[in-house]
Each structure stands twice: as structure tokens, then as C-alpha cells.
N, CA, C and O atoms as CSV, one atom per row, in Angstrom:
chain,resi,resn,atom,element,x,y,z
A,1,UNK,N,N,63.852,110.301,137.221
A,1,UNK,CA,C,64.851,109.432,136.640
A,1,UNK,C,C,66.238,109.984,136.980
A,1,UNK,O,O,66.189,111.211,137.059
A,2,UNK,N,N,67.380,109.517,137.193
A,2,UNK,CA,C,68.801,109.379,137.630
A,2,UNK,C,C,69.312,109.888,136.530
A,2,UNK,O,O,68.902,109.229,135.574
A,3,UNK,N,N,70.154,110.921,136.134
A,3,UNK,CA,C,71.060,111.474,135.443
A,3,UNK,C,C,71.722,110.269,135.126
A,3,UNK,O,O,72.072,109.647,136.130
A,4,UNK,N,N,72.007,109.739,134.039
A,4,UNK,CA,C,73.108,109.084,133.502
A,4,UNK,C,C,74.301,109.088,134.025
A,4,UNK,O,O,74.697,107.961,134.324
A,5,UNK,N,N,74.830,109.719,134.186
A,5,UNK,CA,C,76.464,110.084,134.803
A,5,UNK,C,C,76.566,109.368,136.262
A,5,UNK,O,O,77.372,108.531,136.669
A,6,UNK,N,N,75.335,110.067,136.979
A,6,UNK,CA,C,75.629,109.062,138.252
A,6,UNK,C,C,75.016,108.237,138.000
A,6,UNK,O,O,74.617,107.923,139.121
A,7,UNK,N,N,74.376,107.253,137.033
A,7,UNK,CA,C,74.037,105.636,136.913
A,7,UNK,C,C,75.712,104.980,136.602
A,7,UNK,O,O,76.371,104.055,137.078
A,8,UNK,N,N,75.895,105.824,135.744
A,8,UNK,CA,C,77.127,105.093,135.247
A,8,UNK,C,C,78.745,105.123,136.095
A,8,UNK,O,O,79.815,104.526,135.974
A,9,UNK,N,N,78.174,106.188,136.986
A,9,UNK,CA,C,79.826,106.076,138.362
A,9,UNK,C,C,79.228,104.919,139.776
A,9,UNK,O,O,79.755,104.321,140.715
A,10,UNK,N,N,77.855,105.086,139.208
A,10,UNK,CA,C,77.298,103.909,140.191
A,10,UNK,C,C,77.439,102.282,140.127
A,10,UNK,O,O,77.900,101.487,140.946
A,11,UNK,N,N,76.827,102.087,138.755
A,11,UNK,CA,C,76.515,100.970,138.246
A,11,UNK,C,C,77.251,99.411,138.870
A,11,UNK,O,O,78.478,99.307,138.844
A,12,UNK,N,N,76.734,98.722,139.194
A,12,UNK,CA,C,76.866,97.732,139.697
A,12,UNK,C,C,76.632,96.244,139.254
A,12,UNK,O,O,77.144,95.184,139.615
A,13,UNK,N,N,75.700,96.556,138.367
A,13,UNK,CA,C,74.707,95.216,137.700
A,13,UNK,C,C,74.984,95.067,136.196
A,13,UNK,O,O,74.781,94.105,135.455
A,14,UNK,N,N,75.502,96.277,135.947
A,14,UNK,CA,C,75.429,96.138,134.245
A,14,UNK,C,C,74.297,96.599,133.570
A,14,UNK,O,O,74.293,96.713,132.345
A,15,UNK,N,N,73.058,96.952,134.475
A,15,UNK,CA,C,72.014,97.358,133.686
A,15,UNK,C,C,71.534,98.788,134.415
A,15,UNK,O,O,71.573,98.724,135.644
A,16,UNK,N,N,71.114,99.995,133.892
A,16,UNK,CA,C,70.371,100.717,134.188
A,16,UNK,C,C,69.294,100.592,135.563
A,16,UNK,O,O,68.555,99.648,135.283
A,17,UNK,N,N,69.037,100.952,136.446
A,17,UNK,CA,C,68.164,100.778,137.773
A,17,UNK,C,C,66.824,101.086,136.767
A,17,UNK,O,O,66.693,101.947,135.897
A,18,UNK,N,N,65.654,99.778,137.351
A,18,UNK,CA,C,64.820,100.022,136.736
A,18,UNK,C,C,63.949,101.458,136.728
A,18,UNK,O,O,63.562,102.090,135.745
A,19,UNK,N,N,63.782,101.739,138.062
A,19,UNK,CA,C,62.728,103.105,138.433
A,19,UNK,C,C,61.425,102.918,137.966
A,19,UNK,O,O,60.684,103.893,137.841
A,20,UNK,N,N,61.051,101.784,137.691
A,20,UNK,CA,C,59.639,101.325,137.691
A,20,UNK,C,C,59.467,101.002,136.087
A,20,UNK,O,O,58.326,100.666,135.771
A,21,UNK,N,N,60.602,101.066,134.857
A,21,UNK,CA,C,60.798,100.664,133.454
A,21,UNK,C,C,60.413,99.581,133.565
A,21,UNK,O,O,60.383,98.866,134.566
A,22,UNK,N,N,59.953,99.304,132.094
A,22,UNK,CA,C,60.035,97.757,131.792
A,22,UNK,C,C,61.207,96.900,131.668
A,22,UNK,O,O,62.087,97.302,130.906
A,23,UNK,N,N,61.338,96.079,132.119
A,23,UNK,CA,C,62.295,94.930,131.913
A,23,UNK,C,C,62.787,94.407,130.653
A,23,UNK,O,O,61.965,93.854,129.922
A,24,UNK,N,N,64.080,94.497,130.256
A,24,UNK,CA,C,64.480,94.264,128.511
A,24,UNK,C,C,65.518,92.816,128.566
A,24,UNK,O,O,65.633,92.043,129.517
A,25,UNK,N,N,66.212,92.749,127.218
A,25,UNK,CA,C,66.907,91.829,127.221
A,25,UNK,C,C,68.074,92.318,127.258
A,25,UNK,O,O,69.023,91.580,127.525
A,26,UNK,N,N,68.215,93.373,127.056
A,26,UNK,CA,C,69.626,93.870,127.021
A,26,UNK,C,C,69.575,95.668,127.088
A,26,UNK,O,O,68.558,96.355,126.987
A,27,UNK,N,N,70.949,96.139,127.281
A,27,UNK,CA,C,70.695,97.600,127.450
A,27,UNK,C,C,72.006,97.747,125.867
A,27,UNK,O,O,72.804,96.839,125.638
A,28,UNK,N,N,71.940,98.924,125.075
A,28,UNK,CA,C,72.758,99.071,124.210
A,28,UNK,C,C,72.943,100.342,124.800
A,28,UNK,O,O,71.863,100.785,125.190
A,29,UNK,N,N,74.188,101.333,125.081
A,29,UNK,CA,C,74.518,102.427,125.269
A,29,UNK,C,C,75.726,102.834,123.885
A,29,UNK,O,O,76.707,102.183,123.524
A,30,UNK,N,N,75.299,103.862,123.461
A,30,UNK,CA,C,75.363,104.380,121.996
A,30,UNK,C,C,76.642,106.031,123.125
A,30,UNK,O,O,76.399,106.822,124.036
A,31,UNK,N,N,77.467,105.811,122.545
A,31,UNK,CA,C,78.767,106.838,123.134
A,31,UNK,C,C,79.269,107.496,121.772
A,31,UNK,O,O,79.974,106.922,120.942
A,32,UNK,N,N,78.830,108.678,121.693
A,32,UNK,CA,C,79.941,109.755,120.893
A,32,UNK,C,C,81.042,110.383,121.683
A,32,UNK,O,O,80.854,110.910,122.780
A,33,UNK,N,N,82.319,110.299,121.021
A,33,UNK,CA,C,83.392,110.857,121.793
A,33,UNK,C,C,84.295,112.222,120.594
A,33,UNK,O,O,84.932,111.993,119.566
A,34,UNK,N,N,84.071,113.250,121.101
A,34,UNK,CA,C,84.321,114.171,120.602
A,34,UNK,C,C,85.994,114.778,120.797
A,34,UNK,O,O,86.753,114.567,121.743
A,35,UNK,N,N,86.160,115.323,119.958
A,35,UNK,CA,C,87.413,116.073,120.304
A,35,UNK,C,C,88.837,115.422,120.419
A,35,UNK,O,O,89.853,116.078,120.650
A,36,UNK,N,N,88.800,113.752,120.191
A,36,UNK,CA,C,89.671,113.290,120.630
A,36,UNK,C,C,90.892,113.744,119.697
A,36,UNK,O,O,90.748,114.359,118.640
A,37,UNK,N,N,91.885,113.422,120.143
A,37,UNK,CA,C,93.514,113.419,119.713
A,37,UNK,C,C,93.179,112.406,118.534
A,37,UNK,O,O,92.797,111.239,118.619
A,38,UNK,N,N,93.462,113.277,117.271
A,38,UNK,CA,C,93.786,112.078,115.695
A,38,UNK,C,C,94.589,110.904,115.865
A,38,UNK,O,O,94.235,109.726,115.814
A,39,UNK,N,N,95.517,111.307,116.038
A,39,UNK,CA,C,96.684,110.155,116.610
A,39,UNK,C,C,96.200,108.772,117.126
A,39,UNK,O,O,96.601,107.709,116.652
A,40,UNK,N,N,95.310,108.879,118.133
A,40,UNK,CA,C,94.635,107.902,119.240
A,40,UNK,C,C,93.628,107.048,118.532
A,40,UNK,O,O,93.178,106.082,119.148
A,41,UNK,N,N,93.106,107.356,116.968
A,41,UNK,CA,C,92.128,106.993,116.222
A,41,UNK,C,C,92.532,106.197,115.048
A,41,UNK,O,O,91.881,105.272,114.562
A,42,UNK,N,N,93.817,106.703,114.588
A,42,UNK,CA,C,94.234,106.653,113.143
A,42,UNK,C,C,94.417,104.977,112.980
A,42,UNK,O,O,94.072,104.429,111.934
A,43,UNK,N,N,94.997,104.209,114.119
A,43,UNK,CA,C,95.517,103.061,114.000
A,43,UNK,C,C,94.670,101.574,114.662
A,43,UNK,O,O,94.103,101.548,115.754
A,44,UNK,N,N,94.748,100.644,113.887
A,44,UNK,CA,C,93.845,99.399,114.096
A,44,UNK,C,C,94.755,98.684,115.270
A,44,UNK,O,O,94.315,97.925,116.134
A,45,UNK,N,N,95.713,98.975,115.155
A,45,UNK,CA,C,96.423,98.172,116.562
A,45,UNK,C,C,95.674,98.707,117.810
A,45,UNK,O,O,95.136,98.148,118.765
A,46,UNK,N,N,95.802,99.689,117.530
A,46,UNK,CA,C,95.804,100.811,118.844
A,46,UNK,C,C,93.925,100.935,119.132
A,46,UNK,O,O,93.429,100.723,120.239
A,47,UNK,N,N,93.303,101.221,118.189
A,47,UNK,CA,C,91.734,101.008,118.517
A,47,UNK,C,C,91.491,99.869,118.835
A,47,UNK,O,O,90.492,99.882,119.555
A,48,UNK,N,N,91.891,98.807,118.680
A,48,UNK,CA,C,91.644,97.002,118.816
A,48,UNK,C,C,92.108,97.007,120.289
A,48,UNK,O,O,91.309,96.562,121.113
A,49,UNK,N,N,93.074,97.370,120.635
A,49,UNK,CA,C,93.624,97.122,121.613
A,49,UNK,C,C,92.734,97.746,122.898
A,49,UNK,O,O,92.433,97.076,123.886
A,50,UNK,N,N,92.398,99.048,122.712
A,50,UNK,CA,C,91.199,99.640,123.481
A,50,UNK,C,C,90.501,99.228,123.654
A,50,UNK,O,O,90.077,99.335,124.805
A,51,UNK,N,N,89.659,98.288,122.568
A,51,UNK,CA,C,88.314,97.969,122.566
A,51,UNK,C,C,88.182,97.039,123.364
A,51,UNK,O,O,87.186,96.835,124.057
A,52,UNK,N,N,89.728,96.043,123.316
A,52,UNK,CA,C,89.536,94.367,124.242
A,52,UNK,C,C,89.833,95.154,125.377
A,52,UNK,O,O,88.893,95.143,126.172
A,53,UNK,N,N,90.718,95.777,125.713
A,53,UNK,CA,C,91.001,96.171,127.015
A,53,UNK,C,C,89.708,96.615,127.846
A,53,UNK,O,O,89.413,96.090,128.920
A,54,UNK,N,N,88.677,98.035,127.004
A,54,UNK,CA,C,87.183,98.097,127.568
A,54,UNK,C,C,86.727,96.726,127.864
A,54,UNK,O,O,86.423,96.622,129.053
A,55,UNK,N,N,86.514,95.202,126.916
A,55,UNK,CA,C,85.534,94.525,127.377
A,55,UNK,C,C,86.326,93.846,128.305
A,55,UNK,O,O,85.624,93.323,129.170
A,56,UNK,N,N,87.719,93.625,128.478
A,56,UNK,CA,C,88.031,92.389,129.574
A,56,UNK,C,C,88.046,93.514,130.967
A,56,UNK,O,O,87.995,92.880,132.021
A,57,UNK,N,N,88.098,94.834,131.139
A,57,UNK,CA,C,87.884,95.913,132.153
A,57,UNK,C,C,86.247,95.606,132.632
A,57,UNK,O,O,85.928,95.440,133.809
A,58,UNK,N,N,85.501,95.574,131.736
A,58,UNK,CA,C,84.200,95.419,131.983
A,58,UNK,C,C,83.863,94.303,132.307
A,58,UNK,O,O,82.654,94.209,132.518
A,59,UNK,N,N,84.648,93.075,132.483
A,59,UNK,CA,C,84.258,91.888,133.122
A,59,UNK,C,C,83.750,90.816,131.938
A,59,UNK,O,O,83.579,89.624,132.194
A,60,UNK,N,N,83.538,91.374,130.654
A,60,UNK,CA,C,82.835,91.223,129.681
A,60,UNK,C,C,84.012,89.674,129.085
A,60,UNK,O,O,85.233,89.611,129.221
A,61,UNK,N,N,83.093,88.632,128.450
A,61,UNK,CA,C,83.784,87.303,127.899
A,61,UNK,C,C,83.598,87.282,126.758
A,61,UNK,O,O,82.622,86.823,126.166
A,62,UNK,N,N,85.310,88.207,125.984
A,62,UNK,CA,C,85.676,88.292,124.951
A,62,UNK,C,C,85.716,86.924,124.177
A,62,UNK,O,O,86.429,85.966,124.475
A,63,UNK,N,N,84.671,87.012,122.951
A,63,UNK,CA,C,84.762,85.616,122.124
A,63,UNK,C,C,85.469,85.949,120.702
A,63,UNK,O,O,86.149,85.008,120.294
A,64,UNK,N,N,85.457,86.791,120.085
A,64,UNK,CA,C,86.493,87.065,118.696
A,64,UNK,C,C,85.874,88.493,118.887
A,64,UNK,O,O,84.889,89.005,119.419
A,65,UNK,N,N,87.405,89.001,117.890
A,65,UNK,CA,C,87.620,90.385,117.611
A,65,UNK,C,C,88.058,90.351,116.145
A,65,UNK,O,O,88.713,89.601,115.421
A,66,UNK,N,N,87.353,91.582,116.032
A,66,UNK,CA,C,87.823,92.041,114.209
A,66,UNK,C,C,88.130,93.369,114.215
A,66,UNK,O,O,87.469,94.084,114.968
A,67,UNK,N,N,88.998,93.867,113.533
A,67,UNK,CA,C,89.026,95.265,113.208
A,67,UNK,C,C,89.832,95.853,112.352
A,67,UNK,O,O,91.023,95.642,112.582
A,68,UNK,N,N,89.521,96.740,111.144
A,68,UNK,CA,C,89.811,97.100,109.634
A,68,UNK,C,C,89.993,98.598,109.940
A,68,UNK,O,O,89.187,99.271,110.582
A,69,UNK,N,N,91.486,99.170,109.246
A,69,UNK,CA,C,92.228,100.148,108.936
A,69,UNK,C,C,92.076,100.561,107.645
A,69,UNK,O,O,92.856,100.100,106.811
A,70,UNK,N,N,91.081,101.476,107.245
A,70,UNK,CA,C,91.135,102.591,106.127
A,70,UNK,C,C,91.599,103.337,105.914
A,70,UNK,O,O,91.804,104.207,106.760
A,71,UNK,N,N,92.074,103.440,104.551
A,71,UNK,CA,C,92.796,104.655,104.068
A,71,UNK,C,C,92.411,105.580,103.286
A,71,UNK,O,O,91.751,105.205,102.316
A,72,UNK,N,N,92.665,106.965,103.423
A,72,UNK,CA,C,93.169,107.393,104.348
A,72,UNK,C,C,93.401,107.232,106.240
A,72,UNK,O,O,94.240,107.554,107.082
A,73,UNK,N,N,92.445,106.725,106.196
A,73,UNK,CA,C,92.309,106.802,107.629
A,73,UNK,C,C,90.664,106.682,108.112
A,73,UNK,O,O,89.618,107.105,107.619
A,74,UNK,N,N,90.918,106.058,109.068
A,74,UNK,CA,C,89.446,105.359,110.292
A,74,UNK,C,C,89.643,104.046,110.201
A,74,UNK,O,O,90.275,103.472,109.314
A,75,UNK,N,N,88.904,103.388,111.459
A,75,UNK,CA,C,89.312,102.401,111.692
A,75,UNK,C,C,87.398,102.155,112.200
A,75,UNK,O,O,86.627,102.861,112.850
A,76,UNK,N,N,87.235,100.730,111.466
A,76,UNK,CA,C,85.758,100.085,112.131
A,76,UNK,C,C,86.751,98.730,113.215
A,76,UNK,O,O,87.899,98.307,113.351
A,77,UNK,N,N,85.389,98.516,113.750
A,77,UNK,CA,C,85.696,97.347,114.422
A,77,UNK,C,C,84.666,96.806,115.509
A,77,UNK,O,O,83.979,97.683,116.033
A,78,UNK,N,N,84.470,95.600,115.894
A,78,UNK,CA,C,83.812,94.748,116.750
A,78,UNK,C,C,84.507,93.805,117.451
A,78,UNK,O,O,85.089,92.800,117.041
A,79,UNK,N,N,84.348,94.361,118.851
A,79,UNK,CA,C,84.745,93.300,119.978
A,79,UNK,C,C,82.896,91.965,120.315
A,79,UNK,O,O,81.792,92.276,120.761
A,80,UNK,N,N,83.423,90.629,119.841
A,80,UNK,CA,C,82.323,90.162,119.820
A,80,UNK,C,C,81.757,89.413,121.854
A,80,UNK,O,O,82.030,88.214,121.904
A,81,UNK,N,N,81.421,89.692,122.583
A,81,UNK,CA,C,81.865,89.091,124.003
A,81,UNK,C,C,80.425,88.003,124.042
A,81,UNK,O,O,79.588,88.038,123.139
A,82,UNK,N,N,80.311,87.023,125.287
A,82,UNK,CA,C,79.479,86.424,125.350
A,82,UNK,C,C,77.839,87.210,125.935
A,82,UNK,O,O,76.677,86.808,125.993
A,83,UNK,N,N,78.448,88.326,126.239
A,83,UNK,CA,C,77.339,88.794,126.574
A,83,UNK,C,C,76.831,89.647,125.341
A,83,UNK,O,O,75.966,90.415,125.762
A,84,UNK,N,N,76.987,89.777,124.282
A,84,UNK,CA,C,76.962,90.500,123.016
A,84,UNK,C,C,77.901,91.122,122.381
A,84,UNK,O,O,78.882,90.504,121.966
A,85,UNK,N,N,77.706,92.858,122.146
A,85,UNK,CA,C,79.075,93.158,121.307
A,85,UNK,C,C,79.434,94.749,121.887
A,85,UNK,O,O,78.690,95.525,122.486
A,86,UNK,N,N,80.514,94.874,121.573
A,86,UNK,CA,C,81.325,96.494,121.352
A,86,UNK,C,C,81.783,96.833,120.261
A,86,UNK,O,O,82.838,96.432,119.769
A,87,UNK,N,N,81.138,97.484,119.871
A,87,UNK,CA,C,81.879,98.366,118.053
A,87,UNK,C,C,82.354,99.389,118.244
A,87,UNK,O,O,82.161,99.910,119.342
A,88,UNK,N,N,83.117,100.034,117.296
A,88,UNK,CA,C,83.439,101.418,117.009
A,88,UNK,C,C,83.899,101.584,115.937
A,88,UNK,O,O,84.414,100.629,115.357
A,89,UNK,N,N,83.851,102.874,115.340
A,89,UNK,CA,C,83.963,103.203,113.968
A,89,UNK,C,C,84.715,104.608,114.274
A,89,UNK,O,O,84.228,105.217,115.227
A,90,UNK,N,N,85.609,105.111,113.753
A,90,UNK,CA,C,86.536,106.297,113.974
A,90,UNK,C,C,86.479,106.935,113.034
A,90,UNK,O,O,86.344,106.166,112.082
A,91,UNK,N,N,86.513,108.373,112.575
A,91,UNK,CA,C,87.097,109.654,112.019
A,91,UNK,C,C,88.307,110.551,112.645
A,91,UNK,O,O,88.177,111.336,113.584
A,92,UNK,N,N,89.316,110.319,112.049
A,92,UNK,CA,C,90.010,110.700,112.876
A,92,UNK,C,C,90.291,112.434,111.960
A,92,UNK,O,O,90.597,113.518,112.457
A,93,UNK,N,N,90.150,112.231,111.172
A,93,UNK,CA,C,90.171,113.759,110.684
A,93,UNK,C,C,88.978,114.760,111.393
A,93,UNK,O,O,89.101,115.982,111.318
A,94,UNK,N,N,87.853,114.153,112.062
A,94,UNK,CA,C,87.102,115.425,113.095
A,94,UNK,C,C,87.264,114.709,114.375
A,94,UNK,O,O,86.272,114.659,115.103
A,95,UNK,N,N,88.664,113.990,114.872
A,95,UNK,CA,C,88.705,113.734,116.265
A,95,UNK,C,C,87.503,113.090,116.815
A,95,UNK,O,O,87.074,113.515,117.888
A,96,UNK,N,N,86.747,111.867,116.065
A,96,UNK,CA,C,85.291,111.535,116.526
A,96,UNK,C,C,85.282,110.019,116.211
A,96,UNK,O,O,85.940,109.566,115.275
A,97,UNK,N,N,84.552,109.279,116.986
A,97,UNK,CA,C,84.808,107.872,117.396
A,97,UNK,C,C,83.177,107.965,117.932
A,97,UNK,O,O,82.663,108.612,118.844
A,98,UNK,N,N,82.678,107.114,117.038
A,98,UNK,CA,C,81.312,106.516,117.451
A,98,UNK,C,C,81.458,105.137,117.886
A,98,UNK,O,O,82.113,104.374,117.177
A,99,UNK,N,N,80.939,104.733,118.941
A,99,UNK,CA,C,81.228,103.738,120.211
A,99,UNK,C,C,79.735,102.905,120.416
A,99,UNK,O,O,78.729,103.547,120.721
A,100,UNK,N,N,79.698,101.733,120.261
A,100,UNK,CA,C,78.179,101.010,120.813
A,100,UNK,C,C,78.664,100.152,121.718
A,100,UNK,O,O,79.856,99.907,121.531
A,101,UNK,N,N,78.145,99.570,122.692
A,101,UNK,CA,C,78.062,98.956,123.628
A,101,UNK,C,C,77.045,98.330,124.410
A,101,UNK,O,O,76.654,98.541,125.558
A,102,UNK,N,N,76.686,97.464,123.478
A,102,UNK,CA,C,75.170,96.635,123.822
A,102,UNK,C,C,75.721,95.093,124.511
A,102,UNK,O,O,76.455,94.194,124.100
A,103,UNK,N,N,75.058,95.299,125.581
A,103,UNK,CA,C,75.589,94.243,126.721
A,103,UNK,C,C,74.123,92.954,127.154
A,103,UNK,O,O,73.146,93.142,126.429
A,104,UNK,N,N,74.004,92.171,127.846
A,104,UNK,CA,C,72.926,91.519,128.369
A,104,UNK,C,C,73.010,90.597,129.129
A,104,UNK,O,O,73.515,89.688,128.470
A,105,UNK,N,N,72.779,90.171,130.381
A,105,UNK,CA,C,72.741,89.213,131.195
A,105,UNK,C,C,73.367,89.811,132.906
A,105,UNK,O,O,73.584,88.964,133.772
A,106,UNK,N,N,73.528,90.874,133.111
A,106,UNK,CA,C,73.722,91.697,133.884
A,106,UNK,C,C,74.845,91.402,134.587
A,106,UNK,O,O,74.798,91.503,135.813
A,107,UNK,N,N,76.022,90.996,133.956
A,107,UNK,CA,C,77.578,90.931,134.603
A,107,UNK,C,C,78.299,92.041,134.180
A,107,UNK,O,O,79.131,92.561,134.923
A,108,UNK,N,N,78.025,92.533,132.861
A,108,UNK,CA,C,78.928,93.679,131.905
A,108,UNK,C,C,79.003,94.488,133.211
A,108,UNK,O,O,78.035,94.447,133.971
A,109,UNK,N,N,80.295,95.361,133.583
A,109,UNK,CA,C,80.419,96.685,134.536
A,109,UNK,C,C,80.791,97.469,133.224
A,109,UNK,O,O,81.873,97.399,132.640
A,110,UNK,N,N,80.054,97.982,132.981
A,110,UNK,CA,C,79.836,98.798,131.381
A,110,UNK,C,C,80.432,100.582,131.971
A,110,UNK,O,O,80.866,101.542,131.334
A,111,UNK,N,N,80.297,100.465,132.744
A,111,UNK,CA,C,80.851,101.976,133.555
A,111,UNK,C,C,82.440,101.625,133.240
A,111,UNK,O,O,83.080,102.560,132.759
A,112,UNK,N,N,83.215,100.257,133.480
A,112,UNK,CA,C,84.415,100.158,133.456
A,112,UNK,C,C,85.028,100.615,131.844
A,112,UNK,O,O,85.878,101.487,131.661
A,113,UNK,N,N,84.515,99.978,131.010
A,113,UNK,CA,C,84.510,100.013,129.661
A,113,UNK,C,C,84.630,101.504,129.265
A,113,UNK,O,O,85.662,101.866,128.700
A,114,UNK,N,N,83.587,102.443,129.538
A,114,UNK,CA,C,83.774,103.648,129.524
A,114,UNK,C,C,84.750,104.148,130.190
A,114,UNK,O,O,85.457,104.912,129.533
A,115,UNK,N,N,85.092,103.957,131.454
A,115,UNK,CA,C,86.330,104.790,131.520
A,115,UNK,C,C,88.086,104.550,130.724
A,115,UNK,O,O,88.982,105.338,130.423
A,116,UNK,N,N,87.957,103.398,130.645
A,116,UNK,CA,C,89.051,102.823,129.460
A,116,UNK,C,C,89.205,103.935,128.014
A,116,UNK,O,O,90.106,104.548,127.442
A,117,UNK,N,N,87.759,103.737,127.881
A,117,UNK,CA,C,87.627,104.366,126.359
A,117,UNK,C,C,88.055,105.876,126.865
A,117,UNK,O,O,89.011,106.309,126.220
A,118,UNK,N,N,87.697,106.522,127.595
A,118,UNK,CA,C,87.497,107.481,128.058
A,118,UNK,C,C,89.319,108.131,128.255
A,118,UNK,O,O,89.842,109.206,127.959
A,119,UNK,N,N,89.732,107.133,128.752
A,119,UNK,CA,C,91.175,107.509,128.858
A,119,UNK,C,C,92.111,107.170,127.989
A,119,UNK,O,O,93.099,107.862,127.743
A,120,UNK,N,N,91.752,105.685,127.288
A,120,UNK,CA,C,92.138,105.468,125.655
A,120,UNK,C,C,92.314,106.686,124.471
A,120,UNK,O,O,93.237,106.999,123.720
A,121,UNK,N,N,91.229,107.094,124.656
A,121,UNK,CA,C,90.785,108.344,123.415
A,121,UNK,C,C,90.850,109.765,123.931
A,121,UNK,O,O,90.758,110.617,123.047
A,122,UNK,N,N,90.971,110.149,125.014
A,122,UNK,CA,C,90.824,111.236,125.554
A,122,UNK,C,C,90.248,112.299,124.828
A,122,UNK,O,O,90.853,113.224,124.286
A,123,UNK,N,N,88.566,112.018,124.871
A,123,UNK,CA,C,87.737,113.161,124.316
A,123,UNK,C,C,87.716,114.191,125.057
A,123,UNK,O,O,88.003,114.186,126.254
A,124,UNK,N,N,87.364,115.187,124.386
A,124,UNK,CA,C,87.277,116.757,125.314
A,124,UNK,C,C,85.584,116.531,125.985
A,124,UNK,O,O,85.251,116.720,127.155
A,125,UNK,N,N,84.647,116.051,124.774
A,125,UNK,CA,C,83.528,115.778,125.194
A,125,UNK,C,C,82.686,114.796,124.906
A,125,UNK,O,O,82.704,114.471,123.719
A,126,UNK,N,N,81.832,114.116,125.702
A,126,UNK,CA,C,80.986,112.939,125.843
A,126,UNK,C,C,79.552,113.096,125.834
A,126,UNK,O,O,78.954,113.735,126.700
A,127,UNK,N,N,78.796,112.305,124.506
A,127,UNK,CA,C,77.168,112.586,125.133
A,127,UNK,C,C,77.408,110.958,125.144
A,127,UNK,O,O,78.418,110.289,124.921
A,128,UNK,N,N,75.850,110.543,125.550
A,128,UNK,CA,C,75.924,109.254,125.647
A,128,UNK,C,C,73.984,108.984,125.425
A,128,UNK,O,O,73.196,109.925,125.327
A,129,UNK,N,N,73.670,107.833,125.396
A,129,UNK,CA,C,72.347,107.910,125.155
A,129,UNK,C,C,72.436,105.654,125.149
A,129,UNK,O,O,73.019,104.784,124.501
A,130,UNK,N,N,71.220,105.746,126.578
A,130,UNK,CA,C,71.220,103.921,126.289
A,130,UNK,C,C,69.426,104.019,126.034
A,130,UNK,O,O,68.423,104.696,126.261
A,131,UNK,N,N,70.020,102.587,125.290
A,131,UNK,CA,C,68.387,102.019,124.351
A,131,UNK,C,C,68.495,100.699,125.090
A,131,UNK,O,O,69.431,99.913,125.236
A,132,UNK,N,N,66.679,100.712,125.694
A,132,UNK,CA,C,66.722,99.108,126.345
A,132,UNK,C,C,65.928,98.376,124.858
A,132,UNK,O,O,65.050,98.810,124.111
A,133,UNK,N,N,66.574,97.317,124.875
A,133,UNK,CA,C,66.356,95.919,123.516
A,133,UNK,C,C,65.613,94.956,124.511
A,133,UNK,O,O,65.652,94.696,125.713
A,134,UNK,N,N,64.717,94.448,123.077
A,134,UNK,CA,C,63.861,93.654,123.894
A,134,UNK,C,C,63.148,93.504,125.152
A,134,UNK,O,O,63.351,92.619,125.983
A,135,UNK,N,N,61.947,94.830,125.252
A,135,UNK,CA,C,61.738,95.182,126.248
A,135,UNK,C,C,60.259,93.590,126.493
A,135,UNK,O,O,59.609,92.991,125.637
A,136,UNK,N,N,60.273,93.503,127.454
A,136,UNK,CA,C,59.386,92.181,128.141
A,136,UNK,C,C,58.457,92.030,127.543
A,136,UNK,O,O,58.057,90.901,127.260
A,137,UNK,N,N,57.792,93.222,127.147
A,137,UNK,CA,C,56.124,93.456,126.429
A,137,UNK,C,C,55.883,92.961,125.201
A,137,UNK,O,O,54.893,92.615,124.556
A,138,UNK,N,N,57.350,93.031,125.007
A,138,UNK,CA,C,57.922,92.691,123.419
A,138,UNK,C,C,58.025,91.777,122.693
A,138,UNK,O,O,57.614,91.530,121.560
A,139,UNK,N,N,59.018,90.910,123.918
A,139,UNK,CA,C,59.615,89.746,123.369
A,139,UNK,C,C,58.845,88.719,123.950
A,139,UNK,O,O,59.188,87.589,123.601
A,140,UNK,N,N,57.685,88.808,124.919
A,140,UNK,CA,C,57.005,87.191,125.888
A,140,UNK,C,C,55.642,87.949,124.862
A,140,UNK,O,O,55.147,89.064,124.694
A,141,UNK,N,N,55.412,86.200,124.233
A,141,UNK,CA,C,54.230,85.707,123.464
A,141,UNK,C,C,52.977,85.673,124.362
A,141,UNK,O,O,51.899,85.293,123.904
């Protein structure tokens, strides 16, 4: 199997290369971003603004956006697109921004999205981890 990192400087389709997997309905890639700058987290303008910028970078057809400023501080939110959704939820007191990005129909350039976020938030460090939804076996009766 392909290291993640080069699927995702590769990616072309929006979906993971099969390598002989089952076929799903969608891929969700689940992004922790560590270390980031408080500052870059604290505000709903400024996370909202990231989030559309990731999905219209990603090719992705932004249909409504929401996103709520807590106090003290963190910010949730959902970019809703036609191909599904982008959330994130922030702590900005441990510099940490949990990120979903569940896409489907294989246009998302979901690699683009990440580097947005990536330079949006400027984490020191990145794990990442994708879940295929609705795998074929699954969902055909």
C-alpha cells in the first residue's frame, strides 16, 4: 500500500488508488493539525474563511456554510459542498484543530484542500487517517 503523503501530493481523482480495495461511496479523511499558532484558530471569520477557501481550492461545490465562535474561545463549523462536507472544530488554547473531510463522486482534489489548511493554520505537525464509507459489499442489496 502507498504511504499517504505520496497519495495525497499525487492525487488526481479525489479518491485513494484502489490497490485491489473495495470500492466505497465516499472517502472521509479525518486531519489533526497540531501545534498551530492560537491566533489562526481563535476567530470564526478567519476559520470560515479557510474552510471555503479549502473547498472552492479543492474544486469542491460549495452549497451553505455555518460556523459558531465560543467563548472563551474555539470555533466549530461546516462547509456543506455538493459532494458532501468539511468540518472543523478548534482549540485554540492547545494550538489543535480537528479537520474532516468526507468527499464523494471523485472530482474533490482533496490534496488541494489540505494544502490551504495546511498554510491557513500552519501546524508544526500533521497525522492524517482516511475511512472509505459505504464500501460496495455494504451498500448493493
Amino acid at each position: 500500500m502507498r504511504a499517504f503523503r505520496e497519495w495525497l501530493s499525487e492525487d488526481e481523482s479525489g479518491f485513494p488508488p484502489s490497490d485491489g480495495e473495495e470500492p466505497s461511496l465516499g472517502s472521509h479523511l479525518l486531519i489533526e493539525l497540531y501545534g498551530c499558532e492560537p491566533r489562526l484558530l481563535e476567530q470564526e471569520s478567519s476559520v470560515g474563511e479557510a474552510m471555503r477557501e479549502a473547498a472552492v481550492k479543492s474544486e469542491a461545490t460549495v452549497v451553505a456554510t455555518s460556523f459558531h465562535e465560543f467563548q472563551p474561545y474555539g470555533v466549530s463549523g461546516a462547509v456543506i459542498i455538493q459532494e458532501s462536507h468539511y468540518t472543523i472544530h478548534t482549540w485554540p488554547e492547545h494550538g489543535y484543530a480537528a479537520v474532516d473531510l468526507f468527499y464523494c463522486g471523485g472530482t474533490v482534489r482533496v490534496h488541494r484542500a489540505v494544502e490551504v489548511l495546511q498554510e491557513r493554520f500552519q501546524p508544526v505537525r500533521v497525522k492524517f487517517l482516511v475511512v472509505r464509507r459505504g464500501l460496495q459489499s455494504e451498500v448493493h442489496r
